[in-house]
C-alpha positions in Angstrom: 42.1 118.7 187.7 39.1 117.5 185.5 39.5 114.5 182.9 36.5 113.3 180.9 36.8 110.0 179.4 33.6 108.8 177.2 33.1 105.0 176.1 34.6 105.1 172.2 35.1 102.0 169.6 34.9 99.5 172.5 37.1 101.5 175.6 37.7 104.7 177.4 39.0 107.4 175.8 40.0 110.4 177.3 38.3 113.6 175.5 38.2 117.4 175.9 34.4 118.0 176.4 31.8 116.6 178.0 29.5 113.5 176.3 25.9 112.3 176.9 27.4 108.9 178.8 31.0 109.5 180.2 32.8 109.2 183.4 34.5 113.1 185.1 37.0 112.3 187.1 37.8 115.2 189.3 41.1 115.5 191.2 41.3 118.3 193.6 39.2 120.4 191.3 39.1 124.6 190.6 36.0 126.3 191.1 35.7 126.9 187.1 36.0 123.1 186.8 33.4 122.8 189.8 31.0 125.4 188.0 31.3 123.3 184.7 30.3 120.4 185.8 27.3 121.9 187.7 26.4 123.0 184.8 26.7 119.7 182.2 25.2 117.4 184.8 22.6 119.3 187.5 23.6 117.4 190.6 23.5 118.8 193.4 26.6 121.1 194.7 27.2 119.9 198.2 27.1 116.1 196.3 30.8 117.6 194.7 32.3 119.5 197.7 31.6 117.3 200.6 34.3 114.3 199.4 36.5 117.4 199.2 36.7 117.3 202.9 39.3 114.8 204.4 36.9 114.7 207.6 33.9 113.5 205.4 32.9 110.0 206.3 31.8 107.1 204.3 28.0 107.5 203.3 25.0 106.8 201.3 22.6 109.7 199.9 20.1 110.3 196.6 18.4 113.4 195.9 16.8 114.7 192.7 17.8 111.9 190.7 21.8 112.0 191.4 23.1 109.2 193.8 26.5 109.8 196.0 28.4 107.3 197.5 31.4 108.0 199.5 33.6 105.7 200.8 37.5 106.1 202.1 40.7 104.7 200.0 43.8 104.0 200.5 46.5 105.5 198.8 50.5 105.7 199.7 52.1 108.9 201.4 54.4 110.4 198.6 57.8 111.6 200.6 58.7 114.5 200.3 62.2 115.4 197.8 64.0 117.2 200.4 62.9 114.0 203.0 65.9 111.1 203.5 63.9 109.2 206.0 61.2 106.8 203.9 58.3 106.6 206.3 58.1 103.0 207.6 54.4 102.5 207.0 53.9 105.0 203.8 49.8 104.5 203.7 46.6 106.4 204.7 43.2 106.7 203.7 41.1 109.6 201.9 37.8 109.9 201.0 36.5 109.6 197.4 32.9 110.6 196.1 31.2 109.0 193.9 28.1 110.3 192.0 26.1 108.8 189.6 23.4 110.8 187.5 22.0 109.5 184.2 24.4 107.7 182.3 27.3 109.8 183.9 29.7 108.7 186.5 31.8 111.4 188.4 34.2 110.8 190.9 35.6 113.5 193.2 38.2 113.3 195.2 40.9 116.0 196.9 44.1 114.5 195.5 45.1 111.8 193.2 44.5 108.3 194.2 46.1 104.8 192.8 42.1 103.5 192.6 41.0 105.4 189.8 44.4 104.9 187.8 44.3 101.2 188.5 40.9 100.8 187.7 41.7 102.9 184.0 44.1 100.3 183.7 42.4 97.5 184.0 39.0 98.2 183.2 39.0 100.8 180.1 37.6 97.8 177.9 35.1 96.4 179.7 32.4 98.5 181.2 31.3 101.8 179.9 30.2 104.5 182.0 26.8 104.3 180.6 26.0 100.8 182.8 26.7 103.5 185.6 26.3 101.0 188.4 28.4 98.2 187.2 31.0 101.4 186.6 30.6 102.2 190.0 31.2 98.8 191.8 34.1 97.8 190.1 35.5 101.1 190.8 35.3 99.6 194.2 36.1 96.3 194.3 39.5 97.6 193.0 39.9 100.3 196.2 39.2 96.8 197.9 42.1 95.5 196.5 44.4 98.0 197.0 43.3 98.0 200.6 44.4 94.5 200.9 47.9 94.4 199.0 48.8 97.7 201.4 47.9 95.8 204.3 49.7 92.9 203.1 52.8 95.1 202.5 52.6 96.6 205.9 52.7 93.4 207.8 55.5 92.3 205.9 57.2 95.5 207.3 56.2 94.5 210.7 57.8 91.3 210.6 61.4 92.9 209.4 61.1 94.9 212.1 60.0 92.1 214.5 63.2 90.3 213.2 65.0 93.6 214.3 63.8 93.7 217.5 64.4 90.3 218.5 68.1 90.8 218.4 68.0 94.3 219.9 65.2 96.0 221.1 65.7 99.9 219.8 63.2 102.8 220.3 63.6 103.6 216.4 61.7 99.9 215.8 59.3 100.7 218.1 58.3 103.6 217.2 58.2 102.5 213.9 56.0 99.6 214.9 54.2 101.8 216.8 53.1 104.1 213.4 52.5 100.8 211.7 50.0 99.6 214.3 47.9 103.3 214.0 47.7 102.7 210.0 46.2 99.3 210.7 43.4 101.0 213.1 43.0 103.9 210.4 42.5 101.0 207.6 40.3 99.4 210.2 38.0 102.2 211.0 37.9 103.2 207.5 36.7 100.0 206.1 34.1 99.1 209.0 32.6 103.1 207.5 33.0 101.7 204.0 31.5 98.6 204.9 28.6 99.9 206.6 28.0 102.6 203.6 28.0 99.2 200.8 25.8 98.0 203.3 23.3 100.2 203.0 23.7 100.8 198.7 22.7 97.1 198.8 19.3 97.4 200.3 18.2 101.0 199.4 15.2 101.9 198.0 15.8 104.7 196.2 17.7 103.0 193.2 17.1 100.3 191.7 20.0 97.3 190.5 19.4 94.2 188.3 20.9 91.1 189.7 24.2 91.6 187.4 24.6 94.5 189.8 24.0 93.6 192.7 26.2 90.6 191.9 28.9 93.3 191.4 28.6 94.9 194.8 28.8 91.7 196.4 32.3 91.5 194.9 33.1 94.3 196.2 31.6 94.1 199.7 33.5 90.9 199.7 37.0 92.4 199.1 35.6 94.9 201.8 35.0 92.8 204.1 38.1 90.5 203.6 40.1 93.5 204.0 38.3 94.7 207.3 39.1 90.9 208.6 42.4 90.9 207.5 43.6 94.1 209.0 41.5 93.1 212.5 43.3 90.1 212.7 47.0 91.9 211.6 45.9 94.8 214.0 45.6 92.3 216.9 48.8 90.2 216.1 50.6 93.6 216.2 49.6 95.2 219.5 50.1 92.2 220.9 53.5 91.9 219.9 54.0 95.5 221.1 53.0 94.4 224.6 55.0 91.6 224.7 58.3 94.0 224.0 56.8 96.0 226.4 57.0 93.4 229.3 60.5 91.8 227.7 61.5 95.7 228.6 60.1 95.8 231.9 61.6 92.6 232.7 65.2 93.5 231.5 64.8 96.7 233.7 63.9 94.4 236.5 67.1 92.2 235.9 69.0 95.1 235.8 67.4 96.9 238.3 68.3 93.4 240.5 71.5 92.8 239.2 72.2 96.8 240.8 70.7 96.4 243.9 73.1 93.3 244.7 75.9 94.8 243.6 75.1 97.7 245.4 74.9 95.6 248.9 78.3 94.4 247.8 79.9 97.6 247.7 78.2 98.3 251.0 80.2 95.8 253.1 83.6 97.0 252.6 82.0 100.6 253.1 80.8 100.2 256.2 84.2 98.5 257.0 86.0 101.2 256.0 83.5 104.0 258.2 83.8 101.9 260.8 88.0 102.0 261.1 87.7 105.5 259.6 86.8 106.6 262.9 89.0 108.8 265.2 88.3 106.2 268.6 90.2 102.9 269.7 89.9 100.3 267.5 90.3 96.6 267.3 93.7 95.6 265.8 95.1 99.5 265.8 98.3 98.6 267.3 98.6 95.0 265.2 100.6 96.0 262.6 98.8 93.3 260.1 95.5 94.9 261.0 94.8 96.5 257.3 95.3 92.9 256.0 92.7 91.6 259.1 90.0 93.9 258.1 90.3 93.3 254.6 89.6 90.2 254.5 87.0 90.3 257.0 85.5 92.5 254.3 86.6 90.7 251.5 85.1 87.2 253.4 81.6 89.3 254.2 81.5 90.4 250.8 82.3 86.6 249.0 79.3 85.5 251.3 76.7 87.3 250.2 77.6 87.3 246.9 77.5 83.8 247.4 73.9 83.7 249.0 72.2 85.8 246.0 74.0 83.7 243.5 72.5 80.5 245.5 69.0 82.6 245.6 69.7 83.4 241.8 69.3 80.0 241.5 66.5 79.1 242.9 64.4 81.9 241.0 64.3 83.6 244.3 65.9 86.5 243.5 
């Protein structure tokens, strides 16, 4: 899908054909709409396909006058209709191009993304696409705050499920903290790219930005790197808490595993009673006609004792 949108009567307004200064935002563009805008701006091609690839990574290039800077997004994971479960931790990343030529902005992307609608929003009477850089880095410091209200919502998720898991520890809230913890190292890898990509826009020498500009950028390198910090440090919290669970687990299998072994023993005694006296060979109290009675509580008595010694050992924390 192509949109143009060209700087009119103080704001963005969305308009059928291409202008002199305007801002193409392509979502998951045809070939036709590809070809077109080959055509109005002369960038080059592999500047429009490549953030068509979900494997691209974040980057920095200029040739023949056109500048592309790619960087990854986040965006929330639309369930599908026929899907009852909601996914626990409904974000990912994708990555969107942006190429600046002239007075034209373009942004490419393979499906549609809450940045560029958020940044329409907010933005449409502000900056025109003609101040192409200034366009370009708000653009961003808006993906930056995206990043950091998703990351915000995701660790309120791990903390109801935290809650959950203190009272009962499920496999369903594990799992699900488990997915939470690989969108935090997705967010993570992503922004370090991103980072590194702003990075280098900042001291290029190929273009050229005034200090209004630049001061831009910083903003957004800022929200970049706050969100980079902020998901480290939820990342960490989070597979920390996963190993704890994981050693409360191993230590109620050990109680268990303890509590079964004793018990065990205990059931042993009378067994080995009963072997004993099962036996087809004289035996102690055969002809004493209380002798069930005797050997039951000789069992019984064995039995009490040990019982007695692990709950005494118990105790002690020695067993």
């Amino acid at each position: 899908m192509k949109t143009v949108y060209k700087w009119e009567n103080g704001g963005l307004k969305e308009t059928p054909e291409f202008a002199a200064s305007c801002w193409i935002n392509l979502v998951e563009p045809s070939t036709t709409e590809l070809e077109s805008v080959l055509s109005h701006t002369q960038v080059p091609r592999d500047f429009l396909t490549d953030p068509l690839d979900a494997g691209e990574r974040p980057r920095f290039d200029n040739e023949d006058g056109a500048t592309l800077l790619i960087v990854h997004v986040p965006m929330p994971i639309v369930p599908e209709e026929d899907d009852e479960v909601e996914a626990i931790s409904p974000y990912r990343t994708v990555p969107l191009g942006i190429i600046l030529f002239n007075s034209t902005v373009i942004t490419v992307c393979s499906e549609k993304t809450p940045v560029t609608t958020a940044f329409l929003d907010q933005i449409r009477r502000v900056c025109p696409p003609s101040d192409s850089w200034r366009f370009a880095f708000r653009l961003l410091w808006h993906a930056g705050v995206l990043f950091l209200r998703y990351i915000n919502d995701i660790h309120s998720r791990a903390g109801v499920l935290e809650d959950e898991l203190h009272e009962s520890i499920s496999n369903d809230a594990l799992l699900k903290l488990f997915q939470i913890e690989k969108t935090l190292v997705y967010f993570t890898t992503s922004l370090k790219a991103d980072t590194i990509a702003l990075a280098r826009c900042n001291t290029a020498r190929q273009i050229a930005l005034s200090e209004d500009d630049r001061d831009y950028l910083e903003d957004a390198m800022v929200e970049y790197q706050q969100a980079l910090e902020t998901a480290t440090i939820h990342a960490n919290i989070l597979n920390g808490t996963l190993d704890t669970f994981a050693s409360l687990i191993n230590n109620n299998l050990n109680n268990v595993m303890k509590y079964m072994t004793a018990a065990t023993i205990l059931l042993a005694v009378p067994t080995l009673v009963a072997s004993l006296y099962g036996m087809n060979i004289g035996l102690p109290f055969q002809d004493y006609k209380h002798a069930f009675a005797i050997v039951m509580g000789i069992s019984g008595f064995l039995a009490i004792a040990i019982a007695t010694m692990f709950v005494i050992l118990s105790r002690k924390r020695k067993f």
